[in-house]
C-alpha angles and dihedrals in degrees: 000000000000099000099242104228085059094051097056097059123112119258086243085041097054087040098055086047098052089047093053080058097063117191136276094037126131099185123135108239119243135190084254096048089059116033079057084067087045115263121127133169140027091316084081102022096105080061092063101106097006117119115263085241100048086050091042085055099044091045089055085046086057094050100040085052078056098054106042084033099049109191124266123293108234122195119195116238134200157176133197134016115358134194122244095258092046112141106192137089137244117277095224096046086051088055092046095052097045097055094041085058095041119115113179121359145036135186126178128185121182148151102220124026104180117172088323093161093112079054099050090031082093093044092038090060094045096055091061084045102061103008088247118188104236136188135191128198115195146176113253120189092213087198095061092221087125113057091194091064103049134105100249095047097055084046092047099041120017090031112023091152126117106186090067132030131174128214105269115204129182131184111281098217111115100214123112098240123107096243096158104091107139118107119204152137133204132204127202086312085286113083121030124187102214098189132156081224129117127213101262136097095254089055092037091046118013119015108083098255129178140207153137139232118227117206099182114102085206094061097032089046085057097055090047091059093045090065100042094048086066091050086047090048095048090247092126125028136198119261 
């Protein structure tokens, strides 16, 4: 196992640190050594009583992760107004785009769905398309007080189609409170769409709303499993 102070160095960082360890050297490492190259604090505290030459090869097992494994690409996504020099992209071209690419799988978290077929009709489309396993996780006023948060409604206005139809989960806590916050999509493990905002034109179109695209299918296939952990331990339940 990567020790995890280490890991989450920067590449300059890591290589700074394997060039203050020179070559040849059979030392064992200690606080002072290397506090005297300039590394201080839990990042390099696995290295404290390791051998200068097994550090020196961990740490060039480490670059060399970095450099076939490059970081995640991350693009800047918004809604609402924008200043001329703005560099980010609309939040309902980005959904659009990442359910028209996606091949095999789709999950979507979100606090309020209201009248979003014109959001899912993309999705929708590419579900009969490639037989893609979707999932949906909603907000349910269990007492029924709110008529924009109930069952029927998602079914009759963000997903009115019969020829289709996703797994639908809700917290399965029986409370009254709006516990289910979180906004996300998933794509094939690979891709997730991490926004503040809802499914709903306002938030698609006009609130100032703002997220971020993950391209990283380590990252994308945890918050898949995030999700479906909660479904597993009975923490969420299908509607």
């Amino acid at each position: 196992m990567k020790p995890r102070g280490l890991w989450e160095l920067s590449k300059s960082r890591l290589e700074d640190l394997r060039r203050s360890l020179g070559e040849g050297s059979h030392e064992v490492l200690t606080a002072t050594r290397l506090q005297a190259g300039g590394f201080d604090g839990p990042a390099v505290t696995a290295l404290v009583g390791m051998p200068a030459d097994h550090a020196r090869t961990l740490l060039d097992t480490l670059l060399a992760e970095r450099a076939h494994h490059p970081g995640p690409r991350l693009d800047l996504v918004w809604s609402g107004p924008e200043s001329a020099q703005a560099q980010s992209r609309d939040t309902s071209q980005v959904l659009r785009e990442l359910f028209g690419r996606a091949e095999r799988s789709v999950i979507v978290a979100g606090f309020a769905f209201w009248g979003a077929s014109s959001i899912f009709d993309r999705l929708h489309e590419r579900a009969l398309e490639k037989g893609l396993d979707v999932e949906f996780f909603i907000n349910v006023d269990p007492t029924g007080k709110n008529v924009q948060m109930t069952e029927a409604n998602f079914w009759r206005y963000s997903w009115p189609w019969s020829d289709c139809r996703p797994r639908v989960y809700c917290d399965a806590r029986s409370d009254d409170a709006s516990t289910m916050h979180a906004k996300c999509v998933v794509i094939d493990e690979a891709t997730a769409f991490i926004t503040s905002a809802n499914f709903t034109g306002a938030a698609q179109h006009d609130n100032v709303e703002l997220g971020v695209v993950v391209q990283d299918r380590d990252f994308a296939s945890r918050v898949a499993a995030q999700w479906r952990g909660l479904v597993a331990e009975r923490l969420f339940r299908m509607t």
